[in-house]
C-alpha positions as CSV (number, residue, x, y, z in Angstrom):
1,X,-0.1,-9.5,7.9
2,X,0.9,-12.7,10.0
3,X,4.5,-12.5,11.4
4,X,4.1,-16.1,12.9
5,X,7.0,-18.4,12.4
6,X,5.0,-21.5,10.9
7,X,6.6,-24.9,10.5
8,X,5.5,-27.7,7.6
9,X,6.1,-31.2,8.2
10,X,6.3,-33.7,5.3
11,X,3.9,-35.3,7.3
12,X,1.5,-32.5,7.5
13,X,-2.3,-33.3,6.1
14,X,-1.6,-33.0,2.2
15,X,-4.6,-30.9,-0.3
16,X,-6.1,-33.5,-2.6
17,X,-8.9,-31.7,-5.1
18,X,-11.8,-33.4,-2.6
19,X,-9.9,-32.4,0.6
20,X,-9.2,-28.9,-1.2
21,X,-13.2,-28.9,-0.7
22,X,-12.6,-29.4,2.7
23,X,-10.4,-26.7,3.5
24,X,-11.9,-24.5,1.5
25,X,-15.3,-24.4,3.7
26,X,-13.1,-23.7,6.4
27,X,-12.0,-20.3,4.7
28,X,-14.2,-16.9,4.8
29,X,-14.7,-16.0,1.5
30,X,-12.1,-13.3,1.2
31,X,-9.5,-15.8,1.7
32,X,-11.0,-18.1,-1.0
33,X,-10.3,-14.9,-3.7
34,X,-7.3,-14.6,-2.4
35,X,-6.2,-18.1,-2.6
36,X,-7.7,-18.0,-6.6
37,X,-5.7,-15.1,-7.2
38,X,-2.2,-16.5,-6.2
39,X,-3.0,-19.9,-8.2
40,X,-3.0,-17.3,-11.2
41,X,0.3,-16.7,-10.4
42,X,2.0,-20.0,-9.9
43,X,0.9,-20.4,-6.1
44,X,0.2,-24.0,-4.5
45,X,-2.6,-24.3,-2.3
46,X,-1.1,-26.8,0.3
47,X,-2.9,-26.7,3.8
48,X,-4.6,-24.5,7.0
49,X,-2.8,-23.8,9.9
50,X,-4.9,-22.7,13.0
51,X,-2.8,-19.6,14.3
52,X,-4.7,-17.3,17.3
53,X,-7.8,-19.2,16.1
54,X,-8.3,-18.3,12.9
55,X,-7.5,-20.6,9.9
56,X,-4.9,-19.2,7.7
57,X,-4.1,-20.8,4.2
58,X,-0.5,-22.2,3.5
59,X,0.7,-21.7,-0.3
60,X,3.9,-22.0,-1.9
61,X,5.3,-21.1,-5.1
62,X,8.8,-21.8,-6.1
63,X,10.9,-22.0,-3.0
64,X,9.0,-19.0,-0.9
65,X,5.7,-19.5,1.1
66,X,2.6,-17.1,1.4
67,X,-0.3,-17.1,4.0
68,X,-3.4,-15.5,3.3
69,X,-5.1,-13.9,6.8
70,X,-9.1,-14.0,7.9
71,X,-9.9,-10.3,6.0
72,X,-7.9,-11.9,2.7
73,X,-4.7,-10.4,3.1
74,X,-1.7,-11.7,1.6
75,X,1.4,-11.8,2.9
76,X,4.2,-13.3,0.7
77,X,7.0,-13.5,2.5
78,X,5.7,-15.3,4.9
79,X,8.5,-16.8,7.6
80,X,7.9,-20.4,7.1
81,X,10.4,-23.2,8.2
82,X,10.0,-26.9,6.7
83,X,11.6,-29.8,8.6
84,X,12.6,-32.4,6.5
85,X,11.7,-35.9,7.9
């Protein structure tokens, strides 16, 4: 699981369904599944941050934030800080 404080700017590159696409490709397939199954939930698929080199997928739902690592893992509470602009 990541432990990596990660922080989300309002100006951070936002997911539209055609840049979804985008990041998607950028994901190894376990993370896509895991991604699919969160959005089952209520989960937000929002961005990628690049942490150690490896893309990790940013999701939200409600108020808490969850990042998905490369082998698809999911870690829910995920220490995420958002600065407001």
């Amino acid at each position: 699981m990541e432990s990596n404080k990660i922080n989300i700017s309002k100006n951070e590159r936002r997911s539209s369904k055609s840049n979804q696409q985008i990041l998607l490709s950028q994901l190894s397939n376990s993370q896509i599944f895991s991604i699919q199954s969160l959005k089952i939930f209520g989960y937000s698929f929002h961005f990628i941050r690049q942490i150690d080199n490896k893309n990790i997928p940013i999701l939200s739902f409600n108020n808490s934030f969850a990042t998905i690592n490369i082998d698809g893992e999911i870690n829910i509470n995920a220490d995420i800080k958002v600065r407001s602009k």
